[in-house]
C-alpha positions, 0 to 999 in steps of 0.5 A: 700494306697487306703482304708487304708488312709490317711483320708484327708476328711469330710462332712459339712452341712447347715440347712436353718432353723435350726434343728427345722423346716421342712418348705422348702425354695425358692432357686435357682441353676446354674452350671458355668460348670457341671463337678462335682455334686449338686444332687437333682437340678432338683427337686429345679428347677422344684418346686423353693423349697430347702426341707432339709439340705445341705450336700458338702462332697469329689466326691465319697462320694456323694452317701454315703452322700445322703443315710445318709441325707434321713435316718436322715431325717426319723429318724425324720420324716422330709421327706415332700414327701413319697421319699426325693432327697437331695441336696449333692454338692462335690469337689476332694480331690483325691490329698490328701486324699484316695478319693477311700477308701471311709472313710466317713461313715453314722455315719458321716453324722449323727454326723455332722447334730446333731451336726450343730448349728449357729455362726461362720463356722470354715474355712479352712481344716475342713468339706467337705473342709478338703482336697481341694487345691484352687489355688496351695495352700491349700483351704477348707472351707470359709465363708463372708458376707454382711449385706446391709444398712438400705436404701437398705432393711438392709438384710443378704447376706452369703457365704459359699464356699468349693473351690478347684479350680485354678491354682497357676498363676491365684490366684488374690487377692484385684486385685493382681496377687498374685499367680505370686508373691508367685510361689513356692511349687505349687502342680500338677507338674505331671499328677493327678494319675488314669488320662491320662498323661499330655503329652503335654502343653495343656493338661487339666492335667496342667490346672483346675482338681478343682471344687468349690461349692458356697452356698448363703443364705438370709434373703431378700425375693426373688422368685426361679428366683431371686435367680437363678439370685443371684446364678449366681453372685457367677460367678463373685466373684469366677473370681475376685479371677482368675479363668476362670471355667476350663473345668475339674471344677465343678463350681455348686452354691446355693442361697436359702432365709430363708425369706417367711416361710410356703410358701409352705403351703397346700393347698394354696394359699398362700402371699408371699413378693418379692424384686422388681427387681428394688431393688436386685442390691444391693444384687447381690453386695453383693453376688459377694464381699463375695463370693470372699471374702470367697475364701480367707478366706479359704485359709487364714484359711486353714494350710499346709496338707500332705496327701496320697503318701507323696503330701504336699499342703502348706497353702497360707503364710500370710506375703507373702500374705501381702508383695505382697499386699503392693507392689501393694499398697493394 
């Protein structure tokens, strides 16, 4: 029932440079398509600087989320201009959580920055991921990385993904057409409730209503536009694992690199390095596998939830998953 549950939700937050630094990074941004939310975008393109955390939280929790990150940020006297234009990203959790109780709160926000440290991302139903459906079965939160060969300048790509986007029939997976292979318990056999119904085959209420939100970070030393270039590599591992972007998804990428500290350092100017051009493929690659990679993993991660009236979503079946691989010779 709306605002008395069930609480099917979360935040999740990454902090470029740890808690200890407020030194912006070189980032950025590019929407594959832009129904859905990245706030503070303008200012990450118009300064090629990510300044603060970021947050991924449910859809109508974007503005509960923003307001906590500034109040943190003063709590700390961590903001680098009088006003603060956070970077929050959300995809919906409206099949299985009460999207419109409006459950998650400022406490949470805070806990989940106090308490973000480095090592392995839980994946799966956890954080901002908590009630995300990825290709019919239950996604959430994902995780992958590259780590490029010494000839290639030895640098770190990671991903992390909260994807809920896709239908069951496009989940492709090491090539396979795996969500043709495992059809059953598909959600969304009727119209997603508070929308128009699906009246007629073509309608968007049978096609893509998820979004995902992709977040690349590096240690390679790379300028704004070369990150806007690798952010829109995220483009090509989220459509290896089958999806076509629909028009209802808010498919909304990141890159940011913890290389060049101090960059923005008044009054300049100041040395910078940069990969040559001529050099980034590698890191494109990089991008592309893990990102479809850490889809995957979230789903792989992610266990069966039942949520708000009585919708089951259920995890994607590992020895499913490995007998269609095989068939396919994977």
């Amino acid at each position: 029932m709306q605002g008395e549950g069930p609480v099917r939700t979360g935040v999740t937050v990454i902090l470029p440079r740890g808690k200890a630094s407020e030194d912006p990074v070189y980032a950025g941004w590019f929407s594959l398509n832009g129904n859905g939310e990245m706030t503070g975008t303008t200012w990450v393109e118009e300064s090629g600087f990510l300044e603060g955390p970021v947050a991924l939280t449910n859809t109508h929790s974007v503005g509960t989320v923003r307001d906590a990150l500034i109040a943190w940020g003063l709590k700390r006297q961590a903001l680098r201009q009088p006003w603060a234009l956070p970077v929050v990203a959300e995809t919906w959790d409206g099949w299985l959580n009460d999207i419109n109780g409006f459950h998650v709160k400022p406490e949470d926000v805070f806990t989940a920055l106090d308490s973000a440290k480095g090592g392995n991302v839980a994946e799966g139903n956890t954080g901002g991921g908590t009630g995300m459906v990825c290709y019919g079965f239950k996604g959430g939160t994902g995780t992958a990385s590259r780590v490029l060969s010494k000839e290639e300048g030895g640098y770190t790509v990671g991903v992390l993904v909260q994807c809920n986007c896709g239908r069951r029939p496009q989940l492709t997976i090491a090539g396979v057409p795996v969500g043709k292979e495992i059809p059953q318990g598909s959600p969304y056999a009727h119209a997603v409730p508070g929308t128009r119904p699906a009246d007629h085959p073509g309608s968007e209420m049978q096609g893509d209503v998820g979004s995902i939100i992709i977040v690349i970070a590096t240690d390679a030393p790379l300028l704004p536009h070369q990150l806007k270039r690798i952010a829109r590599r995220a483009s090509l591992g989220l459509a290896r694992t089958g999806s076509v972007s629909g028009n209802s998804s808010g498919d909304i990428f990141l890159a940011f690199s913890t290389a060049n500290p101090h960059a923005d350092a008044a009054p300049g100017p100041n040395t910078v390095q940069t990969v040559s051009n001529d050099r980034i493929s590698p890191l494109f690659t990089a991008t592309v596998e893990a990102t479809e990679e850490a889809i995957v993993n979230a789903m792989v991660g992610a266990k069966t939830m039942t949520g708000i009236d009585g919708h089951t979503v259920i995890a994607l079946p590992h020895q499913e998953l490995k007998q269609a691989l095989k068939k396919y010779g994977r």
